[in-house]
Structure formats: structure tokens, C-alpha cells
Gaussian input, Z-matrix of N, CA and C with variables (Angstrom, degrees):
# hf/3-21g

backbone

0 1
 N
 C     1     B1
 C     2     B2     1     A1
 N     3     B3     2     A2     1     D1
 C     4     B4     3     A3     2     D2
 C     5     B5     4     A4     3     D3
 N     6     B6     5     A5     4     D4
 C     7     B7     6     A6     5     D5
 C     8     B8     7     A7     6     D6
 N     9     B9     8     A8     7     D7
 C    10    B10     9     A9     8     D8
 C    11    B11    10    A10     9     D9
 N    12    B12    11    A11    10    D10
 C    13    B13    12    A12    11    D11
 C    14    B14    13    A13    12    D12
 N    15    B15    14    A14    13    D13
 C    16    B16    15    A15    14    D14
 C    17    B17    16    A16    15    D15
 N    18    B18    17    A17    16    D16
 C    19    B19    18    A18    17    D17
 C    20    B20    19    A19    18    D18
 N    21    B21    20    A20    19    D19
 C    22    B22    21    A21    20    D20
 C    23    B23    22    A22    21    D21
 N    24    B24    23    A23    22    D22
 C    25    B25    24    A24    23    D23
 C    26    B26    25    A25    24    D24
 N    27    B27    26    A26    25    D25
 C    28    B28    27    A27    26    D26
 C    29    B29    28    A28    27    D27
 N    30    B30    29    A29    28    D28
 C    31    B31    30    A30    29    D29
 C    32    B32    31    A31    30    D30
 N    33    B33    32    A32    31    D31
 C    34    B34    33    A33    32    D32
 C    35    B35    34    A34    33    D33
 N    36    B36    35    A35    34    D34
 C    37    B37    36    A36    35    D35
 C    38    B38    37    A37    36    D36
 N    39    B39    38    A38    37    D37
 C    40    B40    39    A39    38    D38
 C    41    B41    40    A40    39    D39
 N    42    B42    41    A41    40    D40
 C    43    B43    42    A42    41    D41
 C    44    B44    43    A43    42    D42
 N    45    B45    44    A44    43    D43
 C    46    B46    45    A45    44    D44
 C    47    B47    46    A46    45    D45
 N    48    B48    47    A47    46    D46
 C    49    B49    48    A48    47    D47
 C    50    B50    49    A49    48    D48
 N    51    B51    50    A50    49    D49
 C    52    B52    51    A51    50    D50
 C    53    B53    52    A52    51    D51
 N    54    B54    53    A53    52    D52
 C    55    B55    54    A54    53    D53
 C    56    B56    55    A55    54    D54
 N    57    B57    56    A56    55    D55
 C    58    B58    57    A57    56    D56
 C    59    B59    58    A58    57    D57
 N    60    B60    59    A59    58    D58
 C    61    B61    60    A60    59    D59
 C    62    B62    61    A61    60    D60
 N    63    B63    62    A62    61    D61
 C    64    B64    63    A63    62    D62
 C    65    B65    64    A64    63    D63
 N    66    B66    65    A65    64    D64
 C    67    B67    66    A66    65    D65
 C    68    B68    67    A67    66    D66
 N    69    B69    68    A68    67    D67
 C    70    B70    69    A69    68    D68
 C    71    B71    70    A70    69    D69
 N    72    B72    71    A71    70    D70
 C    73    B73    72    A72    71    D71
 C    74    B74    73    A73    72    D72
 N    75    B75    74    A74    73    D73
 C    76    B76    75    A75    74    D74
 C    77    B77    76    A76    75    D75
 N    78    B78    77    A77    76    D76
 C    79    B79    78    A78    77    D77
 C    80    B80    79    A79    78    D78
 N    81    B81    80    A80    79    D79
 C    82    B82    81    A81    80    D80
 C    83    B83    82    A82    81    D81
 N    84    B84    83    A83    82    D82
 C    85    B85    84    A84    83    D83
 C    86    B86    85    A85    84    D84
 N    87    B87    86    A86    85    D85
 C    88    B88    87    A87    86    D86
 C    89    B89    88    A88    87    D87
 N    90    B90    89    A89    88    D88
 C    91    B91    90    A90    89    D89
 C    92    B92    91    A91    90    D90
 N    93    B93    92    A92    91    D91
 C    94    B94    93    A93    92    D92
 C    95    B95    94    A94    93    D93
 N    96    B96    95    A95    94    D94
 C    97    B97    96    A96    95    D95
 C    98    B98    97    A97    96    D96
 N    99    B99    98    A98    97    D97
 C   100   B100    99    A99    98    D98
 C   101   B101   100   A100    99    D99
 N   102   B102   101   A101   100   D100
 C   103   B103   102   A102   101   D101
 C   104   B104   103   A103   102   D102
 N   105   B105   104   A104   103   D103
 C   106   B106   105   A105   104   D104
 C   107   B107   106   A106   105   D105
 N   108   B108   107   A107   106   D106
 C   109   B109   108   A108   107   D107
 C   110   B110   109   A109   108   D108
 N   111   B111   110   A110   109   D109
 C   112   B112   111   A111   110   D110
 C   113   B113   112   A112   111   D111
 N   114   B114   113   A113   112   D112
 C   115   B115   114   A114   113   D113
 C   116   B116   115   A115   114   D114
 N   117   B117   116   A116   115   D115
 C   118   B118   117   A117   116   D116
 C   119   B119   118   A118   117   D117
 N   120   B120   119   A119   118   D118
 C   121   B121   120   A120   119   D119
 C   122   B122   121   A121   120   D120
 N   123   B123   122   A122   121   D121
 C   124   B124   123   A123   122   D122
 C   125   B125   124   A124   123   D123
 N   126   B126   125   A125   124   D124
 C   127   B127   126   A126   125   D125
 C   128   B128   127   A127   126   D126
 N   129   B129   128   A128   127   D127
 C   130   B130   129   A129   128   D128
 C   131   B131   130   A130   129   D129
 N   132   B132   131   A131   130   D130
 C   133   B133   132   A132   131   D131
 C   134   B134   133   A133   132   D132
 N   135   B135   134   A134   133   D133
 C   136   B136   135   A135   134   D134
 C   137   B137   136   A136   135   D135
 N   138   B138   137   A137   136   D136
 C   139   B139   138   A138   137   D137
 C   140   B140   139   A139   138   D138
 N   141   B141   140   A140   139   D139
 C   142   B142   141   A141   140   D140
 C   143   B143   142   A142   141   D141
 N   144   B144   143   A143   142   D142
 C   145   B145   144   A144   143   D143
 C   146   B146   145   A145   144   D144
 N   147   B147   146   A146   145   D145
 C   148   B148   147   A147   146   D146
 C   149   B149   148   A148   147   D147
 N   150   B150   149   A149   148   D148
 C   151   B151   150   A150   149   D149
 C   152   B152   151   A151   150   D150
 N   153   B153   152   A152   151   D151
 C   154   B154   153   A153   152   D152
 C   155   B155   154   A154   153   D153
 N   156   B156   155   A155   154   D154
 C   157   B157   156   A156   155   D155
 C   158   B158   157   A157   156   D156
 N   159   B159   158   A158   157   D157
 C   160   B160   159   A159   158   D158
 C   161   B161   160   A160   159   D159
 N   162   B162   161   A161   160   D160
 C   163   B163   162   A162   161   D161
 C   164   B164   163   A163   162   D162
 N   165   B165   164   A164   163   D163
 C   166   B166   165   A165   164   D164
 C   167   B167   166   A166   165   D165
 N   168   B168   167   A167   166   D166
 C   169   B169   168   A168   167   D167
 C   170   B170   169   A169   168   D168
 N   171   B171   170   A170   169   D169
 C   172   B172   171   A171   170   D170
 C   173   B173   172   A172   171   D171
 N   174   B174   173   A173   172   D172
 C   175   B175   174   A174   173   D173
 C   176   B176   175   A175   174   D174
 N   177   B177   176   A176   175   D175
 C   178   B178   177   A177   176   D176
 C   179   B179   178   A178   177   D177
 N   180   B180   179   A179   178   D178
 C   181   B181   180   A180   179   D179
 C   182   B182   181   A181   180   D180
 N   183   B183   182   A182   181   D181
 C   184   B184   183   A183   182   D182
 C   185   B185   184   A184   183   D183
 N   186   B186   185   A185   184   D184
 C   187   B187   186   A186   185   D185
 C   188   B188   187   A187   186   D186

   B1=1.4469
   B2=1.5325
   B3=1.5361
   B4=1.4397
   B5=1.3195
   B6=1.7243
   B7=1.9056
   B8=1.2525
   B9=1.3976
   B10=1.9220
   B11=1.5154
   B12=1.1497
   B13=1.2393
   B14=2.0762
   B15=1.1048
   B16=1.5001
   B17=1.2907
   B18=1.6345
   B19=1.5130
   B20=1.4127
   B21=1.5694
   B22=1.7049
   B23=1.0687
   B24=1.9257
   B25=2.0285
   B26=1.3778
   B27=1.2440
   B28=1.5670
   B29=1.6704
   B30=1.1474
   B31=2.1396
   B32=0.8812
   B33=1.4101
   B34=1.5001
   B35=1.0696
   B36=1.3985
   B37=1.6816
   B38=1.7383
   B39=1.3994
   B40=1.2193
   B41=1.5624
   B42=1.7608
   B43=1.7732
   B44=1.2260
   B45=1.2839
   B46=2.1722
   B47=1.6572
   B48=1.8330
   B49=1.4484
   B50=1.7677
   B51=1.2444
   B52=1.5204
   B53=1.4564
   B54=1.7765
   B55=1.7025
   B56=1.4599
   B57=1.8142
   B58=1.6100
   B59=1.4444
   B60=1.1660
   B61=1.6958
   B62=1.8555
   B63=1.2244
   B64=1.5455
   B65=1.6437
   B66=1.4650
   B67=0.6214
   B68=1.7443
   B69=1.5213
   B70=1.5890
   B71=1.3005
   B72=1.6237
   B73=1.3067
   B74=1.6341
   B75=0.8287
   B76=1.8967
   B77=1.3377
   B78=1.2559
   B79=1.6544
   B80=1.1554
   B81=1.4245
   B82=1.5308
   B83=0.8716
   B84=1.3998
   B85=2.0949
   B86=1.2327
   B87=1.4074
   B88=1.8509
   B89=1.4999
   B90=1.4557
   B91=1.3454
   B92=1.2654
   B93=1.5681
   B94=1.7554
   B95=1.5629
   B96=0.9085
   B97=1.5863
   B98=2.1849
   B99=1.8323
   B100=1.0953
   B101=1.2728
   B102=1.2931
   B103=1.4860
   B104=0.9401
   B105=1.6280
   B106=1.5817
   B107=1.3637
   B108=1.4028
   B109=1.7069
   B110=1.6099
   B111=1.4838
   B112=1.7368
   B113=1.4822
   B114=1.0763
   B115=1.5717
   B116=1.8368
   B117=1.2869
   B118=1.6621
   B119=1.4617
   B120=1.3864
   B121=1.4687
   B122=1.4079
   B123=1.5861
   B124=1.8553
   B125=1.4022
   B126=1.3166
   B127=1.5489
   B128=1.9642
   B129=1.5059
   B130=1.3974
   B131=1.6588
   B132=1.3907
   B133=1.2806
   B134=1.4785
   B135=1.4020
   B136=1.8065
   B137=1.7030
   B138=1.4776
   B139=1.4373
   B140=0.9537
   B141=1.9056
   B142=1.5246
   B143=1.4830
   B144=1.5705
   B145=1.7036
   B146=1.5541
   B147=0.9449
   B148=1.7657
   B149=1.2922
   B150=0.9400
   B151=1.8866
   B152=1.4926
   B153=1.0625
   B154=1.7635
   B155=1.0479
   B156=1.9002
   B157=1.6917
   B158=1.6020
   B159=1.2544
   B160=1.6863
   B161=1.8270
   B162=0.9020
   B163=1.7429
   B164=1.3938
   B165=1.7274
   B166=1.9963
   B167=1.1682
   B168=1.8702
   B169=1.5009
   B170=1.7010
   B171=0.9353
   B172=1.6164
   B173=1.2869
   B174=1.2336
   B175=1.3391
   B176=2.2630
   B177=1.0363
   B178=1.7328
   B179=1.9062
   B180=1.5164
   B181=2.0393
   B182=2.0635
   B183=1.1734
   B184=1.4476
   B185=1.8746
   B186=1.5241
   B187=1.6172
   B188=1.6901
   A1=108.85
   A2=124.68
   A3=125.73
   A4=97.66
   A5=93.15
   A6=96.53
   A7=106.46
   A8=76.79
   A9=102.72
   A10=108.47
   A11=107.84
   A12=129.44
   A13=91.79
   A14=106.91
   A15=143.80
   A16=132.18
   A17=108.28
   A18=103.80
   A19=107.17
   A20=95.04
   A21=113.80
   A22=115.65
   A23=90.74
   A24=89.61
   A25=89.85
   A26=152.82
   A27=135.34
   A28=121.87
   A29=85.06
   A30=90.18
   A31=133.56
   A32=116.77
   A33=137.94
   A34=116.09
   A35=124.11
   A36=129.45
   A37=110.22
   A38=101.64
   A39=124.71
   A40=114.73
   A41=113.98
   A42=107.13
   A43=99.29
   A44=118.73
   A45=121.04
   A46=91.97
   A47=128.33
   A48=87.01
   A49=83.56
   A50=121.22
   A51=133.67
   A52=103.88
   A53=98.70
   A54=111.25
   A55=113.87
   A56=112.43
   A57=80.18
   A58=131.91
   A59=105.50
   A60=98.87
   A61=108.75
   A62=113.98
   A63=135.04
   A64=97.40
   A65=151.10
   A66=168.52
   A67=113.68
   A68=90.10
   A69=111.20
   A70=109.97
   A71=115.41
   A72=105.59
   A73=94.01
   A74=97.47
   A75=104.95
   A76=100.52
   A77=129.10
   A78=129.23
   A79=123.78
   A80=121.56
   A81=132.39
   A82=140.45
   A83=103.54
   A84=101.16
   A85=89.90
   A86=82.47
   A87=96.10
   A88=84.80
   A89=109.44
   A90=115.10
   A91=138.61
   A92=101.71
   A93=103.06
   A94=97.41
   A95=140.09
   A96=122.04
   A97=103.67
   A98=96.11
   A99=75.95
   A100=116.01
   A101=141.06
   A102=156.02
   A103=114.09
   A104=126.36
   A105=126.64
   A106=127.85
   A107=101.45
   A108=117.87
   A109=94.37
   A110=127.39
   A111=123.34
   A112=101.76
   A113=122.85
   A114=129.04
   A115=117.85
   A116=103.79
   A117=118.86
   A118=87.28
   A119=129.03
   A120=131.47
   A121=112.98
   A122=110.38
   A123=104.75
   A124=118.92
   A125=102.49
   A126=138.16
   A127=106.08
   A128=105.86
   A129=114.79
   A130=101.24
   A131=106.52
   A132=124.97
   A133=123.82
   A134=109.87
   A135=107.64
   A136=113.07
   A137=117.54
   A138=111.69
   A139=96.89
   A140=144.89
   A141=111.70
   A142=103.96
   A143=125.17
   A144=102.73
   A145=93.01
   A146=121.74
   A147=108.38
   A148=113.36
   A149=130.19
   A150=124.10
   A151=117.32
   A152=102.27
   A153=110.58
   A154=89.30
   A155=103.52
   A156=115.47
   A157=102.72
   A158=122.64
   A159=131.30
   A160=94.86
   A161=138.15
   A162=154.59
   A163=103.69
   A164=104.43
   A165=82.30
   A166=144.45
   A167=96.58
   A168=103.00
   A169=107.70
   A170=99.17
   A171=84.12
   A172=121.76
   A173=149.25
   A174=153.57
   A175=104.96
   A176=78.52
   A177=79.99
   A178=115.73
   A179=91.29
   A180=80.14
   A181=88.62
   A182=117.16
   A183=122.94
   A184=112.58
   A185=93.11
   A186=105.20
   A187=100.72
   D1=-110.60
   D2=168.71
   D3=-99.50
   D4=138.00
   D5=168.77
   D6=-64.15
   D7=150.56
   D8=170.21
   D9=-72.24
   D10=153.68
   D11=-139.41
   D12=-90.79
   D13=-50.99
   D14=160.44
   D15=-108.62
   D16=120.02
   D17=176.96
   D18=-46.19
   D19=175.15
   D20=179.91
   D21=-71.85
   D22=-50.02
   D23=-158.94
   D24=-100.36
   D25=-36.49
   D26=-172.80
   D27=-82.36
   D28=-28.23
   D29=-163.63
   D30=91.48
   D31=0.09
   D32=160.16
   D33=-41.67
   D34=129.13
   D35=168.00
   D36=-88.12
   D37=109.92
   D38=-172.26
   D39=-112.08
   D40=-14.29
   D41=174.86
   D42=-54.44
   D43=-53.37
   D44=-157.42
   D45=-34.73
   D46=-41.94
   D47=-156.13
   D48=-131.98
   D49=65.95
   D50=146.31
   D51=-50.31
   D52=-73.83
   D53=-163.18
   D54=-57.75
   D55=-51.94
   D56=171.51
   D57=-89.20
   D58=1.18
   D59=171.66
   D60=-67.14
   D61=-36.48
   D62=179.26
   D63=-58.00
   D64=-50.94
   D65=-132.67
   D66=-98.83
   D67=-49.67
   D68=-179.37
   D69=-74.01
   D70=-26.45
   D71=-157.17
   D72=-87.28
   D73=-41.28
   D74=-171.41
   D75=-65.98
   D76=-12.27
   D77=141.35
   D78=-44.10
   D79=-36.44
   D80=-140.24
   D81=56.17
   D82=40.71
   D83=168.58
   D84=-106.87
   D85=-165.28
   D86=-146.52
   D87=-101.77
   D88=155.93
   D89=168.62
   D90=-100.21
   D91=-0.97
   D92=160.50
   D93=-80.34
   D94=5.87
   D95=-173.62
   D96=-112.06
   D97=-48.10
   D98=175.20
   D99=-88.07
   D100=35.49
   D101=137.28
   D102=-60.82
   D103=-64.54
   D104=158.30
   D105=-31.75
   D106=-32.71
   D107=-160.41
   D108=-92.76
   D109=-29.71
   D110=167.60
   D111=-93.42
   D112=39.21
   D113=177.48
   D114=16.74
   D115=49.19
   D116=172.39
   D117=-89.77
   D118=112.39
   D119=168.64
   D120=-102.17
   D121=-39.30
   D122=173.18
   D123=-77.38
   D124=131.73
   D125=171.17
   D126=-22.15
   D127=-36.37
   D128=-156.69
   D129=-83.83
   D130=-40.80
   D131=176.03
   D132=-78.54
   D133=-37.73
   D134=162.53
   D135=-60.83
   D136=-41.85
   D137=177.46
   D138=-62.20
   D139=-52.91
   D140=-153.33
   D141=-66.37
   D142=-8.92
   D143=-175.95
   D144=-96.62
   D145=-63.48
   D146=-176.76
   D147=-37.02
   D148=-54.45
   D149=-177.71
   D150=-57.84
   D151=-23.48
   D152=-161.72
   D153=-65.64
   D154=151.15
   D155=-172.56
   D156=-132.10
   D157=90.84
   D158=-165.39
   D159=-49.12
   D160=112.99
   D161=-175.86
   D162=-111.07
   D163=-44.45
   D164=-160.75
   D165=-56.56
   D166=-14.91
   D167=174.19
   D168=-71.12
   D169=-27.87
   D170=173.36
   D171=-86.69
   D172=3.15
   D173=163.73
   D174=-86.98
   D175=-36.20
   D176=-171.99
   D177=-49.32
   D178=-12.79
   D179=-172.32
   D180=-83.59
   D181=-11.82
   D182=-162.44
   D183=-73.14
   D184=-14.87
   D185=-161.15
   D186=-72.81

């Protein structure tokens, strides 16, 4: 749905870089690099942005 604001398992604030990591990818770079490049280095915190599945546009005609 909307990223979490903070990973799960660390507590890391990870919304600040949803948009440009989201941004880069639909560029086509790669995302272990521009991951490196928003300096998310733990394992726990790169999955919550790689896994994440953007939904809200599809819930929004429902409101």
C-alpha cells in the first residue's frame, strides 16, 4: 500500500527515499547500486524498498 514510514526490524527511516529510489528504477538502473547511492546498507532495509508493491493507486477509485 504506502511505504512504511520505518523499517520493521531496524527503525530506520526509509519513506525520505521511496520516491527517488522509485524514480531510478523506472530509469533502469540497477537497484543494488542506486541503493548504495541512498546509502540504505542493511539487508532489512533494502528488502523493505525492493519488495514494496505501490497499490494505492489502485485502491483510490474505492474511497
Amino acid at each position: 500500500m504506502i511505504i512504511p514510514v520505518r523499517c520493521f526490524t531496524c527503525g530506520t527511516l526509509i519513506a525520505d527515499k521511496w520516491d527517488e529510489f522509485k524514480i531510478k528504477i523506472q530509469e533502469g538502473e540497477n537497484p543494488e547500486k542506486t541503493l548504495d547511492k541512498l546509502n540504505v546498507k542493511r539487508w532489512c532495509c533494502r528488502r523493505m524498498l525492493v519488495s514494496h508493491i505501490d497499490l494505492i493507486e489502485d485502491f483510490l477509485p474505492f474511497t
